[in-house]
C-alpha positions in Angstrom: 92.1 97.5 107.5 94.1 99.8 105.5 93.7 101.0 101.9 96.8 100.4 100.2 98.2 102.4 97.4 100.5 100.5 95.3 103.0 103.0 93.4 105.7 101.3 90.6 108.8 104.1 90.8 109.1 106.7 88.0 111.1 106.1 85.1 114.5 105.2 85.6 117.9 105.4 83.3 117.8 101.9 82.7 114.3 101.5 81.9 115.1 103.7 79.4 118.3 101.6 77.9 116.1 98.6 78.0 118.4 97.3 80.6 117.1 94.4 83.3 117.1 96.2 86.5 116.1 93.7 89.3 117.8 94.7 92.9 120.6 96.8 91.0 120.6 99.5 93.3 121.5 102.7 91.6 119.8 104.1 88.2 118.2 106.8 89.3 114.8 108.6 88.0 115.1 110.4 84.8 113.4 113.5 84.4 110.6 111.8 83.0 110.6 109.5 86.3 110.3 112.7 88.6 107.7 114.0 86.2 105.7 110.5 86.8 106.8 110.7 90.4 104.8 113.6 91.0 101.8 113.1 88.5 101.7 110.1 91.4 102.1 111.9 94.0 98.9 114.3 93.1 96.8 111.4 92.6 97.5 109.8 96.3 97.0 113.7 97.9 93.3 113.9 95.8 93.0 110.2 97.6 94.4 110.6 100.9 93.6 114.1 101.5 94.0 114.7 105.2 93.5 110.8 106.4 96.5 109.2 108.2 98.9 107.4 105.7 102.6 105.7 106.0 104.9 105.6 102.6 107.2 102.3 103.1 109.7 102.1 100.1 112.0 100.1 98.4 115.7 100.7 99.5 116.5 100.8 96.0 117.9 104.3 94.2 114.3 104.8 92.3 112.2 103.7 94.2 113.7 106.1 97.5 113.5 109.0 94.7 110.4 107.9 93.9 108.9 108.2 97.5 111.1 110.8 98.7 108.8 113.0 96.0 105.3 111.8 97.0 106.3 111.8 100.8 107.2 115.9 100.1 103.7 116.9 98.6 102.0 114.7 101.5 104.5 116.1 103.8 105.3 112.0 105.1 108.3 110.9 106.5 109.3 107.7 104.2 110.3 104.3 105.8 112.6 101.8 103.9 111.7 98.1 103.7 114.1 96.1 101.7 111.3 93.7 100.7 110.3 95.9 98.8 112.9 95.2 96.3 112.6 93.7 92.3 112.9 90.4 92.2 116.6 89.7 92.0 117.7 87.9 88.5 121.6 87.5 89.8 123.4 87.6 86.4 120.8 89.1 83.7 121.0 92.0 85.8 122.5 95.1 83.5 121.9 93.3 80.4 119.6 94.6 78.0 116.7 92.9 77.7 117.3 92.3 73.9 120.1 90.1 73.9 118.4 87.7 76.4 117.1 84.8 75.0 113.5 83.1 76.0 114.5 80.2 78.0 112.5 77.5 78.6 112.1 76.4 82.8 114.0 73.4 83.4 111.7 70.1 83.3 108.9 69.6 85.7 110.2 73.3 87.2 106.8 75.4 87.2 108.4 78.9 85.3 107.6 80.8 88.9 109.7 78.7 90.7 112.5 79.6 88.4 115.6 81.7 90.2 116.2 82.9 86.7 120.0 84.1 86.8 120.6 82.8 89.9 118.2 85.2 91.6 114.9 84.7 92.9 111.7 83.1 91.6 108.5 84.9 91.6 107.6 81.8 94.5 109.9 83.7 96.3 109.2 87.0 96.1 105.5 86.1 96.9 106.9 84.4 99.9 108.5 87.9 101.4 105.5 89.8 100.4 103.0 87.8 101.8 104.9 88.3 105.4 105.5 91.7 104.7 101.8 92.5 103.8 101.1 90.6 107.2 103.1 92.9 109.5 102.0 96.0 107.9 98.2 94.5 108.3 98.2 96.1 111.3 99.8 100.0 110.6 97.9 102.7 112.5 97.0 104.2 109.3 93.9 104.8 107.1 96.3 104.3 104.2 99.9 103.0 102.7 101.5 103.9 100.1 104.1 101.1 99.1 106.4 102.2 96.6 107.9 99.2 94.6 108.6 97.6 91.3 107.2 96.2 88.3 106.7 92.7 89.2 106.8 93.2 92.9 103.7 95.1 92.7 102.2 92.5 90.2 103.3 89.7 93.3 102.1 92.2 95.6 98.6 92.5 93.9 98.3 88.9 93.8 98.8 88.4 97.5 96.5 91.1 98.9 93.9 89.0 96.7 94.7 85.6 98.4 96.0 84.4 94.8 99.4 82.7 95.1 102.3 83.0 92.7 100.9 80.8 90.3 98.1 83.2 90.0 99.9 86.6 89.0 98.1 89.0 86.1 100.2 89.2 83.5 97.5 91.2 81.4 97.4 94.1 84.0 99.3 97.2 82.6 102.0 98.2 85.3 103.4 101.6 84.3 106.1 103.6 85.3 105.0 106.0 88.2 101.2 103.8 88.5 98.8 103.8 91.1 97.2 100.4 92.1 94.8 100.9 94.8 93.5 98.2 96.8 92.7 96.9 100.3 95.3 95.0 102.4 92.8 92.1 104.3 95.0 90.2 106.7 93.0 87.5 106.2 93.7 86.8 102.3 97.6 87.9 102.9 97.4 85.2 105.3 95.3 83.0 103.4 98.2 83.4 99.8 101.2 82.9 101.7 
C-alpha cells in the first residue's frame, strides 16, 4: 500500500487575477508557482529519498509545470492522467471570482451534486477519483506523488479516507504548491466510491 503525496500545482496567472480556473487548460505557473513548485519538490525528495515513487499529473498547463519540476529534482519520469483535472464549472470558467454571485442549489439538490456552470458536481469528481485511486492501489511503488488541484485534492483526500463527497473538509487549508501526505488503502477507496 502506497504512501501518497498529494501536491496542489504552484501558483498560476489566474490564481493571481482571481479568475475561476476549473479544466481551463492553459495559465501557466508564475514565478512564484515555480518557486512553490520546488519548495515542493524539496519536501517530497527529504520524504522519498531513494524509495521507489511514480508522479501521475494533471494534463492541465500547471499542473504538467508543476510536476515536470518535482519529477526533475527526483529525477522521475511524469505520467499524465486526465482525472486528475479541477472540477469543470462549464461557464464560470475565466470569470473572476468577484463578480460571481452565491447561488443557492436548486431545491432538494444537495450543493455537491450541483454541476455548477454546467460542469461537474463535486459527486462527480469523487466518482472519477474514487476509480482512479483504485487502479493506482496497486502501482509498484513505495510512493506517488499526484499532482492536482484545489478541490480535487480536497475530493481526493476525502476518498482515500472512505468519506464520500458529502463528507469533504472545507476547513483544511489547501495551498498553492502543498503537500498532503497520506496512505492510499484500496479498501477505503473502494469502500467511498
Amino acid at each position: 500500500m502506497p504512501t501518497v503525496h498529494l501536491v496542489r500545482h504552484g501558483r498560476s496567472t489566474w490564481n493571481e487575477q482571481g479568475r475561476i480556473q476549473g479544466q481551463t487548460p492553459h495559465p501557466p505557473l508564475t514565478e512564484l508557482g515555480r518557486t512553490q513548485a520546488l519548495a515542493a519538490a524539496r519536501t517530497l525528495r527529504a520524504a522519498i529519498g531513494a524509495q521507489s515513487a511514480q508522479i501521475v499529473s494533471s494534463d492541465l498547463v500547471r499542473a504538467q509545470e508543476t510536476a515536470q519540476i518535482i519529477g526533475a529534482a527526483l529525477d522521475l519520469p511524469v505520467r499524465t492522467e486526465v482525472r486528475l483535472r479541477e472540477q469543470a464549472l462549464g461557464e464560470m470558467e475565466g470569470r473572476l471570482a468577484r463578480e460571481l454571485t452565491a447561488q443557492p442549489a436548486p431545491e432538494g439538490v444537495p450543493v455537491e451534486e450541483v454541476r455548477w456552470g454546467g460542469g461537474e458536481s463535486l459527486l462527480d469528481v469523487h466518482r472519477r477519483l474514487s476509480a482512479l485511486l483504485a487502479e493506482l492501489a496497486t502501482a509498484p511503488a513505495d510512493y506517488l506523488v499526484l499532482v492536482t488541484h484545489g478541490d480535487t485534492l480536497r475530493v481526493a483526500l476525502a476518498v482515500l479516507a472512505g468519506r464520500t463527497h458529502r463528507q469533504l473538509d472545507w476547513h483544511l487549508a489547501i495551498d498553492n504548491g502543498s503537500v498532503h501526505t497520506t496512505e492510499l488503502d484500496p479498501a477505503a477507496a473502494a469502500l467511498s466510491g
